[in-house]
Kinemage of the C-alpha trace (Angstrom):
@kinemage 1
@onewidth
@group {chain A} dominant
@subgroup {mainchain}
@vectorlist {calphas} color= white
{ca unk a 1} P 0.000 0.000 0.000
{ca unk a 2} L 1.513 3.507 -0.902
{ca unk a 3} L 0.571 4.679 2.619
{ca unk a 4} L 3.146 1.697 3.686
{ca unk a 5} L 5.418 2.551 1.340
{ca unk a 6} L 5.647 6.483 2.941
{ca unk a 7} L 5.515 5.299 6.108
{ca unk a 8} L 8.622 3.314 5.642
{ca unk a 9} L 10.226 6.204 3.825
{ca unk a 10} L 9.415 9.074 6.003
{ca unk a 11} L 12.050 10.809 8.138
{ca unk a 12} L 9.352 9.657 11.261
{ca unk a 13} L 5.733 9.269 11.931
{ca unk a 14} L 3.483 12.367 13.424
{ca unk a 15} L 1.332 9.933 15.574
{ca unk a 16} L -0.951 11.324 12.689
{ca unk a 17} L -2.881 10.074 9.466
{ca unk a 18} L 0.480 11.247 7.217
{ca unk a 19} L 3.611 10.710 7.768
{ca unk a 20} L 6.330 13.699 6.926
{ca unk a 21} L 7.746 13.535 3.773
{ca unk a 22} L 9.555 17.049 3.080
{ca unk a 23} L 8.260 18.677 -0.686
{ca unk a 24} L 11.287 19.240 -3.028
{ca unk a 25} L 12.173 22.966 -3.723
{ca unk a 26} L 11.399 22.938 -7.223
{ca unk a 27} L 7.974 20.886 -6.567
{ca unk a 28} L 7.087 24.151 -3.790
{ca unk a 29} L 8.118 26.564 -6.850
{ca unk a 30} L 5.532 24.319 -9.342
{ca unk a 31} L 3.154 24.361 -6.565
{ca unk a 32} L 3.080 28.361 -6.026
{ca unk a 33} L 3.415 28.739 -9.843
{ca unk a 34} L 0.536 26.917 -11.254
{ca unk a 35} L -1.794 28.627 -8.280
{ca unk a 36} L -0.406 32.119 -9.823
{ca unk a 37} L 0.255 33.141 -5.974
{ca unk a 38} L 0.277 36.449 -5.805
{ca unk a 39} L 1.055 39.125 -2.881
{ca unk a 40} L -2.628 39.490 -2.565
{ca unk a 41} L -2.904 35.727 -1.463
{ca unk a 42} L -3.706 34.325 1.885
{ca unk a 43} L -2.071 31.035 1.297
{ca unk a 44} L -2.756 27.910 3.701
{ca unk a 45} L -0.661 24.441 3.549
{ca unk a 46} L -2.871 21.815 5.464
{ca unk a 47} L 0.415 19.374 6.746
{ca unk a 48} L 2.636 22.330 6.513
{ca unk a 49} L 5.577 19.882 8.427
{ca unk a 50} L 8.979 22.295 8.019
{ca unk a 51} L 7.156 25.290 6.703
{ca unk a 52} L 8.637 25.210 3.830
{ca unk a 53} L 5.576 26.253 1.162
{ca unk a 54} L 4.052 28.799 3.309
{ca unk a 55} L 7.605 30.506 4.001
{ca unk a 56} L 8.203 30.417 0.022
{ca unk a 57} L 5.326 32.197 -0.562
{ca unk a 58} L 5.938 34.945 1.426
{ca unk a 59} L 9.432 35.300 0.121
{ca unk a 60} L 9.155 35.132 -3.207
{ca unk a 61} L 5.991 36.617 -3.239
{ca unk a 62} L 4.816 38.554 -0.713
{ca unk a 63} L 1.470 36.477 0.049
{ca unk a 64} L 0.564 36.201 3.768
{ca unk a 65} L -1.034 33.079 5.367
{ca unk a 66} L -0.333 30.036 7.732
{ca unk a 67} L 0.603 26.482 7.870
{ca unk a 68} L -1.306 23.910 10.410
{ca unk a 69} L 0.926 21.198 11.395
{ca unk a 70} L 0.504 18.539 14.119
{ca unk a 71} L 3.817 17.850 15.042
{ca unk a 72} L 4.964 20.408 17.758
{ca unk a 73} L 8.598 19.882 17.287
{ca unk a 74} L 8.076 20.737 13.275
{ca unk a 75} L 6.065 23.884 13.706
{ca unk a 76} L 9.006 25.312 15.833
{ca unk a 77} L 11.302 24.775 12.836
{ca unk a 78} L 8.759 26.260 10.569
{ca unk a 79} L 8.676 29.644 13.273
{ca unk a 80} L 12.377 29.524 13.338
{ca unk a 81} L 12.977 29.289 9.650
{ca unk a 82} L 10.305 32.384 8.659
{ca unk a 83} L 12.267 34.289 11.199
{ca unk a 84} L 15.602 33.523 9.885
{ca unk a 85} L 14.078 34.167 6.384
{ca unk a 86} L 12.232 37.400 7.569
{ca unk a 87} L 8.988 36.491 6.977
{ca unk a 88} L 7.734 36.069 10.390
{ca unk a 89} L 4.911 39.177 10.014
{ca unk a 90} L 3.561 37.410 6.914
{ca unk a 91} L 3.336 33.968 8.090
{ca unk a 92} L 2.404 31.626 11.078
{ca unk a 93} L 2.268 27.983 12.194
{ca unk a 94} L 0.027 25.948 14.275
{ca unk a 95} L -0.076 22.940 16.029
{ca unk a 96} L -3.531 21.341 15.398
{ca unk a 97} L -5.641 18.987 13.658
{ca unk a 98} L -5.826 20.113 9.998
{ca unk a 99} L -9.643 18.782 10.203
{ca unk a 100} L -10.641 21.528 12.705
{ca unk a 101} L -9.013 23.997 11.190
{ca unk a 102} L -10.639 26.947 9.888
{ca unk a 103} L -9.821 27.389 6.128
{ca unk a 104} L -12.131 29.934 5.081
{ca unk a 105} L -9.710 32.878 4.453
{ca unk a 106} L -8.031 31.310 2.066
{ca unk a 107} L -6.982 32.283 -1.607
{ca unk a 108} L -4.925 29.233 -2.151
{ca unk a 109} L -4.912 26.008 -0.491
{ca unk a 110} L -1.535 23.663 -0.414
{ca unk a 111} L -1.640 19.965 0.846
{ca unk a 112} L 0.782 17.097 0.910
{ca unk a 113} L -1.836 14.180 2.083
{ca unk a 114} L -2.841 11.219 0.978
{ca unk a 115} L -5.588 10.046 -1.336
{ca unk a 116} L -7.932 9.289 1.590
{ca unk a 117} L -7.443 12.519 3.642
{ca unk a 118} L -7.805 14.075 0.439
{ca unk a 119} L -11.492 12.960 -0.183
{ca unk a 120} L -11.972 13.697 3.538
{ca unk a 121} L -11.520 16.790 3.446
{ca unk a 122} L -13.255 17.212 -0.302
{ca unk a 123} L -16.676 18.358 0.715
{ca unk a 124} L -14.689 20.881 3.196
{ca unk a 125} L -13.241 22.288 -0.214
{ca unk a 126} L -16.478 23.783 -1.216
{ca unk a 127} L -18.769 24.542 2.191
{ca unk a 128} L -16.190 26.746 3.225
{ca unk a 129} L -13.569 27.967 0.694
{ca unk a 130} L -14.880 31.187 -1.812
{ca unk a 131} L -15.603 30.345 -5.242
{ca unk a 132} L -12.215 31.036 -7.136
{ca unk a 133} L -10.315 29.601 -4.408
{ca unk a 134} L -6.753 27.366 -5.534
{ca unk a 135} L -5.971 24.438 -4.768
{ca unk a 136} L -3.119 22.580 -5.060
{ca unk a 137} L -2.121 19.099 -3.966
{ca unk a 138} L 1.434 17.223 -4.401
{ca unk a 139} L 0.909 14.121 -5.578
{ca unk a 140} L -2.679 12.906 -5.198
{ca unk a 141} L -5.749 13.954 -6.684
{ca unk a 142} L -9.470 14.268 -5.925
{ca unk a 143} L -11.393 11.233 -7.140
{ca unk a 144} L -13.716 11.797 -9.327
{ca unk a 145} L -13.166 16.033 -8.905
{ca unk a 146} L -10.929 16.400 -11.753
{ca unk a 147} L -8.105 18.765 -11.802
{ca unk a 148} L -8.467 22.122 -14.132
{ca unk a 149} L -4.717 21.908 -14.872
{ca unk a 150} L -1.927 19.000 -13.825
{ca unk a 151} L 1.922 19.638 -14.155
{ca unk a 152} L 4.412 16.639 -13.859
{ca unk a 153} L 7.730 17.782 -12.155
{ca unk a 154} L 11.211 15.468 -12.421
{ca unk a 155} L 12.175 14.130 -8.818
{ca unk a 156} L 15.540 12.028 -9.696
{ca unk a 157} L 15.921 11.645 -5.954
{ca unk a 158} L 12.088 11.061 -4.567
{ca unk a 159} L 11.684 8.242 -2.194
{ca unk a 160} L 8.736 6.592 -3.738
{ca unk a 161} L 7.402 5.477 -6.627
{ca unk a 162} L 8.481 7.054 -9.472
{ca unk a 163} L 11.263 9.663 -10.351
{ca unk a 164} L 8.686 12.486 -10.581
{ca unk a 165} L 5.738 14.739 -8.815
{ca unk a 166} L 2.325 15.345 -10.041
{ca unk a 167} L 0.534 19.090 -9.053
{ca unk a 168} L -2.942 19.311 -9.150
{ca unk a 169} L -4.619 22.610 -9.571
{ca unk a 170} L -8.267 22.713 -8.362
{ca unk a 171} L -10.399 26.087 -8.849
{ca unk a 172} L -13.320 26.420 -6.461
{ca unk a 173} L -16.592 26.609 -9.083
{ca unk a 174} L -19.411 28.810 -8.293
{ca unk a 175} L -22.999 27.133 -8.449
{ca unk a 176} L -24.113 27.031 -11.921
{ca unk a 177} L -26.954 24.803 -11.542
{ca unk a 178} L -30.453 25.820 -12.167
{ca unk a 179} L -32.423 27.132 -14.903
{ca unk a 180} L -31.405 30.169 -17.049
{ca unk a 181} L -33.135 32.318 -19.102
{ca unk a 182} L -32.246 35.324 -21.265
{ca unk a 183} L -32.819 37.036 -24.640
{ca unk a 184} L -30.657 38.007 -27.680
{ca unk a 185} L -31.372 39.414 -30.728
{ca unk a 186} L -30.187 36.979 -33.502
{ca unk a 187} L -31.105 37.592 -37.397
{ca unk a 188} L -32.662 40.680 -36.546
{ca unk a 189} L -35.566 39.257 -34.544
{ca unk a 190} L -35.534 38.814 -30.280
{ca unk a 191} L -35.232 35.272 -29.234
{ca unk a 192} L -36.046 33.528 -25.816
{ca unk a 193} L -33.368 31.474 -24.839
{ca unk a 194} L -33.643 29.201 -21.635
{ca unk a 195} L -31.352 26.358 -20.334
{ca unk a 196} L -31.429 24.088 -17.453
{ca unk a 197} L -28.173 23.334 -16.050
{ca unk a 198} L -26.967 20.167 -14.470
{ca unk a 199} L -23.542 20.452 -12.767
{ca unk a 200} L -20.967 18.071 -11.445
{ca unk a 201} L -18.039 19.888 -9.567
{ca unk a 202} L -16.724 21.971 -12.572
{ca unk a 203} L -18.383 20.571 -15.618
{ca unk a 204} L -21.676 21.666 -17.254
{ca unk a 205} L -24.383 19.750 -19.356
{ca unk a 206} L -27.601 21.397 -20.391
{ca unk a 207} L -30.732 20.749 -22.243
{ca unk a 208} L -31.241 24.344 -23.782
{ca unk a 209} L -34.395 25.752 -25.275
{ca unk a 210} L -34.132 28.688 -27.950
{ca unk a 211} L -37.489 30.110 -29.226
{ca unk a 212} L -39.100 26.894 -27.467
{ca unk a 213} L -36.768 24.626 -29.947
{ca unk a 214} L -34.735 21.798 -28.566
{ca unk a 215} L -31.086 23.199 -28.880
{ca unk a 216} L -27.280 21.346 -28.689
{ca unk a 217} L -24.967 22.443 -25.670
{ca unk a 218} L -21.830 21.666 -25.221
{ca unk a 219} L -18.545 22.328 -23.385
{ca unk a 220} L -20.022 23.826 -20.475
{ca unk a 221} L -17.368 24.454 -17.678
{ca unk a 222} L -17.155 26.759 -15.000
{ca unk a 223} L -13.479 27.992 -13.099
{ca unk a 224} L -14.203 29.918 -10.111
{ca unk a 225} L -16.921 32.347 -11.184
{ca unk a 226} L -16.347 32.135 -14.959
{ca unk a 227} L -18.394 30.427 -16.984
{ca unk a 228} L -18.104 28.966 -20.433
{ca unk a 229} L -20.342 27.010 -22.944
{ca unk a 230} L -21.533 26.509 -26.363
{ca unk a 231} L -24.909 26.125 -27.758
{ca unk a 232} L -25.926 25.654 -31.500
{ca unk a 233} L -29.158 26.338 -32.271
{ca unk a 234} L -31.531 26.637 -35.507
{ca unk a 235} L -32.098 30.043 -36.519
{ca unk a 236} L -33.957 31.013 -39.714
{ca unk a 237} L -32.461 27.455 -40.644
{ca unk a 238} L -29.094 27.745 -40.070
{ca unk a 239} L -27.423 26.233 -37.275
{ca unk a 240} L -25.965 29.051 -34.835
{ca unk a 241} L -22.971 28.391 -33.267
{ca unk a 242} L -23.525 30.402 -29.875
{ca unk a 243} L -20.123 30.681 -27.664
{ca unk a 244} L -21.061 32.014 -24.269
{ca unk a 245} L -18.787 33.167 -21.637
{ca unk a 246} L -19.880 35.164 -18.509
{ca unk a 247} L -19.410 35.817 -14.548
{ca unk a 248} L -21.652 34.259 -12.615
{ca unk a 249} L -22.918 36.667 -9.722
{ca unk a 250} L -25.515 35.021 -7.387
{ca unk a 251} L -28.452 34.418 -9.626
{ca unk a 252} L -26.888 36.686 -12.696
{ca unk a 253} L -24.319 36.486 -15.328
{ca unk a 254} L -22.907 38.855 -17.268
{ca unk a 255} L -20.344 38.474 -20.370
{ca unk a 256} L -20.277 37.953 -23.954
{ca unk a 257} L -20.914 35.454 -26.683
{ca unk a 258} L -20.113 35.271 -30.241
{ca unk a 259} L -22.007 33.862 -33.035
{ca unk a 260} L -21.236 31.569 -35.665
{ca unk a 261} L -23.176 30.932 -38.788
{ca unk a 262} L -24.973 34.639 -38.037
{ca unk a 263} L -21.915 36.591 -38.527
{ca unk a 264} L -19.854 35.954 -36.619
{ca unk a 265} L -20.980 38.731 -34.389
{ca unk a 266} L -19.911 38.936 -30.794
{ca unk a 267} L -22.961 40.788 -28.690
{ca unk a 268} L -23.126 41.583 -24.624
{ca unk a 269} L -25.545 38.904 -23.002
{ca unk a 270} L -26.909 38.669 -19.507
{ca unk a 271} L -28.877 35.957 -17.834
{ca unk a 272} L -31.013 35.500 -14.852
{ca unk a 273} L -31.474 32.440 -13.081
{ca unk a 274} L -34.861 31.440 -12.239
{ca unk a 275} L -34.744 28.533 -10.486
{ca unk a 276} L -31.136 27.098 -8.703
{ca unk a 277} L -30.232 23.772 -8.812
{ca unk a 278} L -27.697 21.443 -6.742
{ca unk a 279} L -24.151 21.414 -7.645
{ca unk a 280} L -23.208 17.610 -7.734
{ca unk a 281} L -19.914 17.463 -5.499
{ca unk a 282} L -20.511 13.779 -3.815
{ca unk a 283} L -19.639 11.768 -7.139
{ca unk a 284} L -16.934 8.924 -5.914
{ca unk a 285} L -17.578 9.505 -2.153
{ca unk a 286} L -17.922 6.671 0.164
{ca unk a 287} L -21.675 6.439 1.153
{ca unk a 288} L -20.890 7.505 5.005
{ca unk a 289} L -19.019 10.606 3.521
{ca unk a 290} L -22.370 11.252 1.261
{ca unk a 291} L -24.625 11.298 4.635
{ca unk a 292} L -22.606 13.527 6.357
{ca unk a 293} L -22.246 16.131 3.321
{ca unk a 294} L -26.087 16.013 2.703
{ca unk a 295} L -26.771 16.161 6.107
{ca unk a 296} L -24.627 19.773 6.820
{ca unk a 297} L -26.858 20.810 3.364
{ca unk a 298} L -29.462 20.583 5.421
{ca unk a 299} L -28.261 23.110 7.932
């Protein structure tokens, strides 16, 4: 089992459910790259062990944030090491349980876990983080949440498995789900467009209506609170290739879309959801995980 295989390879266990392997410096510098970290960022690393993602954040640039670690003896390196590196008014550490703590300030999110803590902590991810939020994980994915971008860094020396690191970048999505509705003015005539939205973490499908006519829809994909999709539709009898892409607000988007087959013209469209829907984020859970996710919807 690869948690066996860590074990054995880790510098000593944390009496916890990971044991502490340290991230190489050039995996930290793909982590913080593909997450865009900014000096605006609030970065937390869930496992932070030596400090060494949250400090390299602040250094290089300028975000502020923390690491949670459960291993006393660790988080005093980590405070030692942003003091030596003079980051110690950007960054903290704390000795807890990375379950109880709160992650809700966060603009990016760092972890080192394993596949199991990971999808633990999954329906965390979106009851408490913003819409837009990063994520980033060394190693290990989601399940069945699939990564908007993946990276594969060379590790000659890595003490497992193979000679390389994966990063995963997760986006928070905003709630898409529901039923839309909207107008445009296509061939020189208004038309009623309406689509109900199904959504499964990040991923769209729709069954759209335009001028009460079955339409196609296609590509539908939302990263943080941008959304994206394409419709084609019969108009005058042509088929329309619509290309939407908007902000999602609340119950509102805003944006653009361009036309295909009817131009190509690019015109301003808003939309106004009537009705919302339930973002599917439970796919590939274990059926006790389900209960307890439905059960703090209910809240």
């Amino acid at each position: 089992m690869l948690a066996a295989a860590l074990a054995g390879v880790a510098a000593g266990a944390r009496g916890a459910d990971v044991p502490y392997v340290p991230t190489p410096p050039n995996v930290v510098d793909a982590m913080l790259g593909i997450a865009k970290v900014g000096s605006n960022d609030y970065l937390i690393d869930l496992g932070s062990g030596d400090g060494r993602i949250v400090i390299a954040a602040a250094k290089k640039f300028g975000a502020r944030g923390f690491g949670v670690e459960i291993d006393g003896a660790l988080v005093n390196n980590a405070q030692r090491e942003a003091e030596r590196q003079g980051v110690s008014g950007k960054v903290t550490f704390h000795a807890s349980n990375l379950f109880i703590t709160d992650i809700s300030k966060a603009t990016v999110l760092t972890m080192y876990l394993l596949p199991g803590i990971n999808l633990q902590l999954r329906p965390r991810l979106f009851s408490e983080l913003r819409p837009g939020t990063r994520i980033v994980s060394h190693d290990f994915d989601m399940g069945n949440w699939q990564p908007d971008d993946k990276l594969t860094v060379p590790v000659p020396d890595k003490p497992y498995g193979s000679p390389s690191s994966d990063v995963y970048l997760w986006i928070v999505p905003a709630n898409a789900s529901g039923r839309w509705q909207w107008r445009l003015v296509v061939g020189g005539a208004p038309r009623d467009y309406e689509v109900a939205v199904d959504q499964m973490f990040q991923v769209l499908e729709g069954k759209p209506l335009v001028g009460g006519r079955s339409a196609r829809f296609g590509n539908g994909r939302v990263r943080g609170q941008d959304v994206s999709f394409v419709m084609v539709a019969d108009i005058d009898g042509r088929a329309v290739r619509h290309e939407f892409r908007g902000r999602i607000s609340g119950d509102a988007i805003g944006g653009k879309v361009t036309l295909h087959g009817a131009g190509p013209t690019e015109l301003e469209w808003s939309a106004v959801r009537i009705a919302r829907g339930r973002m599917v984020i439970d796919a590939g859970l274990p059926a006790s995980q389900r209960q307890i996710l439905m059960s703090e919807e209910r809240k």
